[in-house]
DOZA-221283 format. One record per residue (C-alpha): z, y, x. Coordinates in nm, 4 decimals. Each point is the difference from the previous one (the first is absolute). Last residue first. Layout:
% DOZA-221283
Z / Y / X
...
//
This chain:
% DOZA-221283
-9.6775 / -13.1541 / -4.1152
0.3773 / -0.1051 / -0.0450
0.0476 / 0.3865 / -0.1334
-0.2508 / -0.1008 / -0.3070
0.1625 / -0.3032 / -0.0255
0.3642 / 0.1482 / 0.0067
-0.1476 / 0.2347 / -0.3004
-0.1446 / -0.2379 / -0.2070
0.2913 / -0.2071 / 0.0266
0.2224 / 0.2531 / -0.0756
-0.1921 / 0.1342 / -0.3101
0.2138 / -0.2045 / -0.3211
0.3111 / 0.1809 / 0.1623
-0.1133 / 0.3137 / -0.0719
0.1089 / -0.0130 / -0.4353
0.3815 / 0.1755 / 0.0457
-0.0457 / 0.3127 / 0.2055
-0.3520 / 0.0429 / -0.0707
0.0622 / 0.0544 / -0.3482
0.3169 / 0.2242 / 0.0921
-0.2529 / 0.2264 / 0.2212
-0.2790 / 0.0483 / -0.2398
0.2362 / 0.0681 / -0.3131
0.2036 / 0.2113 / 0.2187
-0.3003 / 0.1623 / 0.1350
-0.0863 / 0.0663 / -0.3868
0.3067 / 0.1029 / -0.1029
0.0970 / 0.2404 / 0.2318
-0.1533 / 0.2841 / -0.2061
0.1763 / 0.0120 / -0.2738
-0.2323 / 0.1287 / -0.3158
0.0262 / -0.3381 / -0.1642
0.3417 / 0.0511 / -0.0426
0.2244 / -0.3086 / 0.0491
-0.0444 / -0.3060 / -0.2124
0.2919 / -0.0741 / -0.3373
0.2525 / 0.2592 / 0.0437
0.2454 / -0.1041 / -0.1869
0.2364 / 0.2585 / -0.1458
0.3409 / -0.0908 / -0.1284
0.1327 / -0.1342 / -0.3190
0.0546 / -0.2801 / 0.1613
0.2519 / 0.1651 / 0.2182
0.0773 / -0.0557 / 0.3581
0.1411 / -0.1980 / 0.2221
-0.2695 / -0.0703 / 0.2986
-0.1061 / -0.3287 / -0.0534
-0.0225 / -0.2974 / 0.2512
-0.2525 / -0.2824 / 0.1074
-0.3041 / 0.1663 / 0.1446
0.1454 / 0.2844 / 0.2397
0.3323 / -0.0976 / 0.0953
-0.1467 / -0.3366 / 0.0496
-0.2843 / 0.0998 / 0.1955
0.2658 / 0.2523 / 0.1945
0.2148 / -0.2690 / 0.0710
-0.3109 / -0.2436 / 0.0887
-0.0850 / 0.2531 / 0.2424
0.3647 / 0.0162 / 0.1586
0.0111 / -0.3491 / 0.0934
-0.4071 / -0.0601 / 0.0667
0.1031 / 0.2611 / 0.3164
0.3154 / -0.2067 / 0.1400
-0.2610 / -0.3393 / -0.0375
-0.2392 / 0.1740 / 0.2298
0.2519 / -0.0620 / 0.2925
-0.0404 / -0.3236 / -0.0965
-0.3783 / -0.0318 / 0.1197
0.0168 / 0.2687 / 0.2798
0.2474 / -0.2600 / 0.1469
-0.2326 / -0.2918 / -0.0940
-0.2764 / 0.1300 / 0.1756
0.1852 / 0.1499 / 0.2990
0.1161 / -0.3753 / 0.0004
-0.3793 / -0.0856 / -0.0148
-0.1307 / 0.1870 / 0.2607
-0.2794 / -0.2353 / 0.1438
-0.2711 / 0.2616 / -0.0327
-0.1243 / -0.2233 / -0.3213
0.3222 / 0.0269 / -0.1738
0.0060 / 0.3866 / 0.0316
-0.3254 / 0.0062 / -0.0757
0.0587 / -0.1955 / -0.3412
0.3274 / 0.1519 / -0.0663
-0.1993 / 0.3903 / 0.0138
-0.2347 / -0.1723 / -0.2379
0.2522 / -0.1266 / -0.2730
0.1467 / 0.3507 / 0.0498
-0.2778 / 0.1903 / -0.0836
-0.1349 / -0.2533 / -0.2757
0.3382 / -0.0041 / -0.2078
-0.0138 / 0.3413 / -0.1098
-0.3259 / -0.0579 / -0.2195
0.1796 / -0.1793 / -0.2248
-0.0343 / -0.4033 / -0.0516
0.2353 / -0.0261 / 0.1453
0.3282 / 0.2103 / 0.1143
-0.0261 / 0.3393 / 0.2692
0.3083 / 0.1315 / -0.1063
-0.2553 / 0.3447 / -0.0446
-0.1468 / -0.2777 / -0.2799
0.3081 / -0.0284 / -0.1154
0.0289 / 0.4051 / -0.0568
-0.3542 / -0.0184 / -0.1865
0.0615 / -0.2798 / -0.2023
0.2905 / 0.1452 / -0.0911
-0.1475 / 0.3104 / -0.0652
-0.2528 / -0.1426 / -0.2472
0.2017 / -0.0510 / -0.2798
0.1488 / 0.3251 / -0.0019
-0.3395 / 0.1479 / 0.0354
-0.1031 / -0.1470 / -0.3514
0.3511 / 0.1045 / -0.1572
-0.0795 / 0.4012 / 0.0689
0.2703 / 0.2253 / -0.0327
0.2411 / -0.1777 / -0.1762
0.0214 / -0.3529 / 0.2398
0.0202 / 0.2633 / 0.2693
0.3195 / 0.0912 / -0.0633
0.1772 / -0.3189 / 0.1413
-0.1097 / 0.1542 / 0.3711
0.2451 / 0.2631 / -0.0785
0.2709 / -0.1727 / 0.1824
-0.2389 / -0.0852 / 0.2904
-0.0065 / 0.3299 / 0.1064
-0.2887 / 0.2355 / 0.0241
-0.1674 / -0.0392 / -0.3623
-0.2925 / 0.2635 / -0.1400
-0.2214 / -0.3127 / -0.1298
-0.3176 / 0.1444 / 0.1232
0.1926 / 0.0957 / 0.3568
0.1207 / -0.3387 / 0.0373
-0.3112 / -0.1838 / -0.0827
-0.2097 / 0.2232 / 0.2196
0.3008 / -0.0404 / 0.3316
-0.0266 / -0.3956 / -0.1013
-0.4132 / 0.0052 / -0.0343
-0.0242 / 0.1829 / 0.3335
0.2339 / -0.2588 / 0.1828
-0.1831 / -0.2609 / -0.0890
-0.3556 / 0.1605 / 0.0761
0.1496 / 0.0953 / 0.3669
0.1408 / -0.3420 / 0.0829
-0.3437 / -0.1881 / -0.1125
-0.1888 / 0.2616 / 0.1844
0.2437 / -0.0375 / 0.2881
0.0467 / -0.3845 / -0.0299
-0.3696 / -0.0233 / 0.0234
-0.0594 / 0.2359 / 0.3068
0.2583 / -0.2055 / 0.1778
-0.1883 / -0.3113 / -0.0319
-0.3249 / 0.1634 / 0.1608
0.2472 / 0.1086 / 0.3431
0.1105 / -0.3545 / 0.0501
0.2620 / -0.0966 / 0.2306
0.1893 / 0.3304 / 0.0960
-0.0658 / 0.1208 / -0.3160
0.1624 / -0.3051 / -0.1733
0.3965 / 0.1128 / -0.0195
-0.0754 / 0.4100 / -0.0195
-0.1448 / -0.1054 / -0.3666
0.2669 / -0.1994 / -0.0661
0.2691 / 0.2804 / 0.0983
-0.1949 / 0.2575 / -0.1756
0.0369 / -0.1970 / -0.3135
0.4145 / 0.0320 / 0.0751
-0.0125 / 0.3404 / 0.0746
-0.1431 / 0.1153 / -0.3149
0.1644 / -0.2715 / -0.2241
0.2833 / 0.2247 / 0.1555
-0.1351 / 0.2906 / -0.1241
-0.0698 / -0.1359 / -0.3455
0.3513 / -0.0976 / -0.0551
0.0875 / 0.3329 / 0.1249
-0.2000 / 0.1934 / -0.2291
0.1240 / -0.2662 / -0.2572
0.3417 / 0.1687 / 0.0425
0.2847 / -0.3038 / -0.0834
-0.0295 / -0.1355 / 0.3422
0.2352 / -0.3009 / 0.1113
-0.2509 / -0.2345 / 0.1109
-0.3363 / 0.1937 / 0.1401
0.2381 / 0.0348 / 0.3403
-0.0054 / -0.3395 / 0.0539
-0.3399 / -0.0705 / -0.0751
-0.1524 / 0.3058 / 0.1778
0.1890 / -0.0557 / 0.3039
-0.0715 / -0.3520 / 0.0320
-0.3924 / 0.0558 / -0.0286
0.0437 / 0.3112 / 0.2032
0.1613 / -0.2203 / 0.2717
-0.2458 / -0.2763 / 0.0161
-0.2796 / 0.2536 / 0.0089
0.1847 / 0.1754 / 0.2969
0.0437 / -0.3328 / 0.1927
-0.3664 / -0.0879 / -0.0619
-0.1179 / 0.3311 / 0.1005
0.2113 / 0.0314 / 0.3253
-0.0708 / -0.4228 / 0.0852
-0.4366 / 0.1004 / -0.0698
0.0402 / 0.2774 / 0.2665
-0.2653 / 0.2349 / -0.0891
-0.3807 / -0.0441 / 0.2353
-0.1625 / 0.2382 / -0.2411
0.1251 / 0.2490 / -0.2101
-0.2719 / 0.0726 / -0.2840
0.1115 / -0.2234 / -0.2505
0.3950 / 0.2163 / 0.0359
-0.2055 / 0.3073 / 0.0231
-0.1298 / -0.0471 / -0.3448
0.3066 / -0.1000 / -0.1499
0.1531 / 0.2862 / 0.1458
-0.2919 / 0.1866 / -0.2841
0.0602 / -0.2284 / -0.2456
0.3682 / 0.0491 / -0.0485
-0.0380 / 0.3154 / -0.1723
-0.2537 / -0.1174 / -0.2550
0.2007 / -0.2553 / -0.0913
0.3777 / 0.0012 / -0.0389
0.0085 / 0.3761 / 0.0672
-0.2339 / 0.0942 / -0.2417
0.1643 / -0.2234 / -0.2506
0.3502 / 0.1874 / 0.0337
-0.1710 / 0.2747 / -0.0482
-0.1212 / -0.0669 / -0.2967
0.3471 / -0.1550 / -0.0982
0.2078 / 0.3000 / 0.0617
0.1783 / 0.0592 / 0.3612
0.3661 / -0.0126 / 0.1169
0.0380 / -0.3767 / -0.0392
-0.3512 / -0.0729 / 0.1863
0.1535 / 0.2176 / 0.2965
0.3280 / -0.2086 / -0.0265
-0.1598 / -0.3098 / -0.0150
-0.2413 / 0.0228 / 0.2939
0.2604 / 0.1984 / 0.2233
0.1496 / -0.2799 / 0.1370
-0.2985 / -0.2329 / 0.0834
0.0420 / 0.0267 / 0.3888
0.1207 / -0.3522 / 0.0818
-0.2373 / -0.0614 / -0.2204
-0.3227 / 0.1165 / -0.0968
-0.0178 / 0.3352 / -0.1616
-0.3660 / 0.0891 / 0.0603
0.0409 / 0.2614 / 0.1869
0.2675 / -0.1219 / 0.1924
-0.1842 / -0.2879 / 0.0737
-0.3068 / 0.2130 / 0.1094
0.2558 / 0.1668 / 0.2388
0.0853 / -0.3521 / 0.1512
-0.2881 / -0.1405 / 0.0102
-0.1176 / 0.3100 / 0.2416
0.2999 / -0.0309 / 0.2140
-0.0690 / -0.4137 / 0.0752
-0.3397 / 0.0905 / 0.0713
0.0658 / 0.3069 / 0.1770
0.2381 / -0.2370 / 0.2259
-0.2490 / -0.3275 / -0.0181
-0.2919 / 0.1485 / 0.2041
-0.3778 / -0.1182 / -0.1647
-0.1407 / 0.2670 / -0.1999
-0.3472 / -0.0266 / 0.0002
-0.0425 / 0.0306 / -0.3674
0.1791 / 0.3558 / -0.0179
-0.2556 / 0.1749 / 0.2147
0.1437 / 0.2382 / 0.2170
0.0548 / -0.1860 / 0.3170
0.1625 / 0.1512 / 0.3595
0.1804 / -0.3396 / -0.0166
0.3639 / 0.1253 / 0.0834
-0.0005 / 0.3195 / -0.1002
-0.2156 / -0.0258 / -0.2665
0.2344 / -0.2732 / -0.1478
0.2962 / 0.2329 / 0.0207
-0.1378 / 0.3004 / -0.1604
-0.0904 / -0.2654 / -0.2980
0.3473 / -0.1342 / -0.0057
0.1098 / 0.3270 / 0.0208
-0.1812 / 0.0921 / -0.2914
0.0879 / -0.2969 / -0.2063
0.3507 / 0.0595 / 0.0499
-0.0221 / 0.3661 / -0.1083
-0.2014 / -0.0895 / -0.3050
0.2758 / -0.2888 / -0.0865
0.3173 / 0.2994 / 0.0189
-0.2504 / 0.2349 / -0.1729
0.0148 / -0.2589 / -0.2696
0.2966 / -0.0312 / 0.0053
0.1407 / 0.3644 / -0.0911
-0.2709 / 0.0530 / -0.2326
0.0674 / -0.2631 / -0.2061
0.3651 / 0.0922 / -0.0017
-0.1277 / 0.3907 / -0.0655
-0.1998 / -0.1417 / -0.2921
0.3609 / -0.2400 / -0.1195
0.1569 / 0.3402 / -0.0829
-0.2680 / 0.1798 / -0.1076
-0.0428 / -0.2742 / -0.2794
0.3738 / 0.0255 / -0.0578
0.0449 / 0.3104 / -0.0583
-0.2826 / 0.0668 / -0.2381
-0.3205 / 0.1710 / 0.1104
-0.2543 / -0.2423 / -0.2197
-0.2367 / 0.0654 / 0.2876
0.1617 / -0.1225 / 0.2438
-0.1270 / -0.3523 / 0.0957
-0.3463 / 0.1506 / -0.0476
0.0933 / 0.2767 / 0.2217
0.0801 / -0.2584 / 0.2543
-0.2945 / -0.2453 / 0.0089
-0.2464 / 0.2400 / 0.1459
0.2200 / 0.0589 / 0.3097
0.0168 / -0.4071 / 0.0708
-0.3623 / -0.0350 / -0.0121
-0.0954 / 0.2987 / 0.2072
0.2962 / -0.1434 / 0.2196
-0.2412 / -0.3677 / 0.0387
-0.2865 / 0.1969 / 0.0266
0.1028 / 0.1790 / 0.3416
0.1385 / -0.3427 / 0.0915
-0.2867 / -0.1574 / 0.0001
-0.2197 / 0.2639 / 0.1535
0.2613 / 0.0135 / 0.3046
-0.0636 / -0.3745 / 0.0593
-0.3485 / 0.0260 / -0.0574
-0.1729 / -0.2884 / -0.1717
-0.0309 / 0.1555 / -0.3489
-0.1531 / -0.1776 / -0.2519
0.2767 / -0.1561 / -0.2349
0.2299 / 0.3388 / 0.0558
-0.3216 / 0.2072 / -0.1124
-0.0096 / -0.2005 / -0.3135
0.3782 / 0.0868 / -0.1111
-0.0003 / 0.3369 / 0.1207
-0.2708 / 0.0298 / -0.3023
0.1813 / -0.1809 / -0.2392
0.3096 / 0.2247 / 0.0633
-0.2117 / 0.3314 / 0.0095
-0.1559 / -0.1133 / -0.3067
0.3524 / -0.0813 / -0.1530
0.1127 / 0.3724 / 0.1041
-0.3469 / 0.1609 / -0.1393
0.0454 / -0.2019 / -0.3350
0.3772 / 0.1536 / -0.0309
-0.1061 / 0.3477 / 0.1265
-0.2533 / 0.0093 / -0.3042
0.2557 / -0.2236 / -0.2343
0.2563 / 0.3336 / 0.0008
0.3331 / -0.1605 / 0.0806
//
């Protein structure tokens, strides 16, 4: 794809993005919401191969499924309160309907299904957009939403978190890996918005600057199963190193920067007086470190057979241009942890 209708669909996306976070209108909302869904399709598609188109019209599929509910659910709360503004919503039917669509969108379990076949289908860079920049804008609504069930959101947290460990087990594809990492950080984050809104903004950013440095790593490297992972070691040693680091940081395993989201969704977890959810959460995390450390040690301690007489490619091209917000992003991914207790000061104030 020409980069001029490239930059114009990522503005469009970043755009839809911010008007989501400001609108108030129930309509309004979900008017940006589908202007962010349509702009994400011909990026999915651009590379035209079977299976790209293939896991678009999936995409497509469900998320007109989610836009549906969340239209009805907004017809329905109009109906019944006479209220347009989103922050006033207060009947537990539209509510209910509304989470539900957003979890769709999002891929949440029990309606996750189509997360890792769509990622599957698609390359890498889109496979990032939809990891992040996608998921930002049902996000939104989600810290928008007042008055949610807390039980629905911590039962659907709990869930994704299972979900996305057990299903992260027996996956070969690192798209899939990475999708159901996907489902199992959104499970966390879905897990403490119903008890502290300012928390949940850190294990997004943390969430979404992990996941970025992965997708960059993976797409610098040119590997998409974990078979190939051993080939990194020849293409650049310096960001073999790192990516374990980076995948145990995803793990979430001090002193990486991974650790601090889920060491602060246990603390208000503990401090709401949940503490088997707590512990559940807690070793339902376990399923996820399994399948990280096999990709860390697929990664960092093997060697693709090859040669010696072969070619070693000693640091990628200067000329790349996803090195830099890799270099930002992986940084950031392992060295945060030192800034938590700024931070939870800071929101203490």
């Amino acid at each position: 794809m020409h980069p001029l209708p490239t930059m114009a669909l990522l503005f469009s996306l970043a755009l839809s993005t911010i008007m989501v976070s400001f609108s108030y209108n129930w309509m309004l909302t979900w008017m940006f919401l589908e202007v962010n869904t349509i702009v994400v399709i011909p990026l999915m598609a651009r590379t035209q191969s079977p299976r790209a188109v293939e896991a678009t019209t999936k995409y497509f599929i469900t998320q007109s499924i989610a836009a549906a509910m969340y239209l009805f659910a907004s017809v329905a709360n109009i109906m019944l309160t006479g209220n347009w503004n989103i922050f006033e919503a207060s009947e537990p039917l539209p509510l209910t309907i509304a989470v539900l669509g957003l979890a769709i969108k999002l891929g949440l379990a029990p309606v996750h299904s189509w997360v890792p076949e769509v990622l599957q289908g698609v390359d890498l860079s889109a496979g990032l957009i939809l990891s992040t920049l996608q998921k930002l804008a049902p996000l939104a609504v989600f810290l928008t939403l007042p008055n949610i069930n807390p039980t629905l959101l911590l039962s659907i947290g709990l869930l994704s978190v299972l979900v996305g460990g057990w299903g992260g087990l027996n996956q070969t594809q690192l798209r899939k890996v990475l999708a159901y990492s996907s489902i199992a950080h959104m499970g966390w984050f879905i897990s403490v918005l119903s008890l502290d809104r300012s928390v949940a903004m850190q294990v997004l950013v943390i969430y979404l600057l992990m996941t970025a440095s992965m997708f960059l790593m993976f797409k610098l490297n040119s590997v998409n199963s974990i078979n190939s992972l051993g080939t990194s070691w020849s293409k650049s040693p310096i960001l073999a190193l790192i990516s374990p680091l980076l995948l145990l940081s995803l793990a979430g395993l001090p002193p990486l920067s991974g650790f601090a989201p889920k060491m602060m969704v246990l603390e208000k977890l503990s401090q709401h007086g949940l503490a088997i959810y707590a512990i559940s959460i807690a070793l339902s995390a376990l399923l996820s470190l399994y399948f990280y450390l096999r990709l860390a040690y697929a990664m960092g301690l093997t060697t693709y057979p090859a040669p010696l007489s072969s070619l070693m490619v000693w640091r990628p091209s200067i000329k790349n241009p996803i090195t830099t917000p890799l270099a930002i992003s992986a940084t950031a991914t392992i060295m945060l942890l030192p800034l938590l207790p700024a931070t939870l000061t800071y929101l203490a104030q």
